[in-house]
C-alpha positions in Angstrom: 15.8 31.0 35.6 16.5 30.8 31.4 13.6 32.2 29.5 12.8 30.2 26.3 11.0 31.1 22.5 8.0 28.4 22.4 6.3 28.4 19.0 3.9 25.6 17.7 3.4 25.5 14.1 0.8 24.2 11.6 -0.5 24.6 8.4 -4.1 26.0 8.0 -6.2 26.8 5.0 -8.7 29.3 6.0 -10.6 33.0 4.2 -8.9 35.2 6.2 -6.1 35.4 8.8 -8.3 35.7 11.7 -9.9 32.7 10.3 -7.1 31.0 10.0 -6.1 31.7 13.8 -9.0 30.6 15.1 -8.9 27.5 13.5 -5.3 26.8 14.8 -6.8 27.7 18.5 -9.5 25.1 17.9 -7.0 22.4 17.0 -4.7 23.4 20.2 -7.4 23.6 22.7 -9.5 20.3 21.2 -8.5 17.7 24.4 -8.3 14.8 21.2 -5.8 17.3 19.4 -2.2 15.4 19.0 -0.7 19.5 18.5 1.7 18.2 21.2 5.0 19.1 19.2 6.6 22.2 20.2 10.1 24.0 18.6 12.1 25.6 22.0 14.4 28.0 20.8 17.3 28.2 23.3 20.8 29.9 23.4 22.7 26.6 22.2 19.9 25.4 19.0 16.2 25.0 18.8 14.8 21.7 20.5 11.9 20.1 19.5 9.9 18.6 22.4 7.3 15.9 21.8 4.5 16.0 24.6 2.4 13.3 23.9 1.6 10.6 26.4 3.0 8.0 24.5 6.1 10.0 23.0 9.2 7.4 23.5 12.4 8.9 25.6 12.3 10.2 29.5 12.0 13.8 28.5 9.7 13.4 25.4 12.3 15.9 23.5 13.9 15.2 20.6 17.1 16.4 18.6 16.2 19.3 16.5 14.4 18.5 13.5 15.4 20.1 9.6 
């Protein structure tokens, strides 16, 4: 089975960079939280997968993203 590179990105203002982490950890785990975008990194190009219920497309990914 392939092994993948998830990362989920955001931009936080925050004191401190444990602030700042624990704000982004908030955000992911709030159940209202649309932080549903994730960048796959895979051996052919990163992939950007949308996981939001009402995302349009079968899979919910999308063509990379510059």
């Amino acid at each position: 089975m392939p092994e993948y590179s998830v990362t989920w990105t955001l931009d936080v203002e925050a004191g401190t960079p444990r602030l700042a982490a624990l704000a982004a950890l908030a955000i992911q785990r709030d159940p209202a939280s649309w932080a549903t975008v994730f960048t796959v990194h895979t051996d052919n190009g990163d992939v950007v997968v949308d996981l939001h219920p009402d995302q349009t497309g079968p899979s919910g990914s999308q063509p990379p993203t510059t």
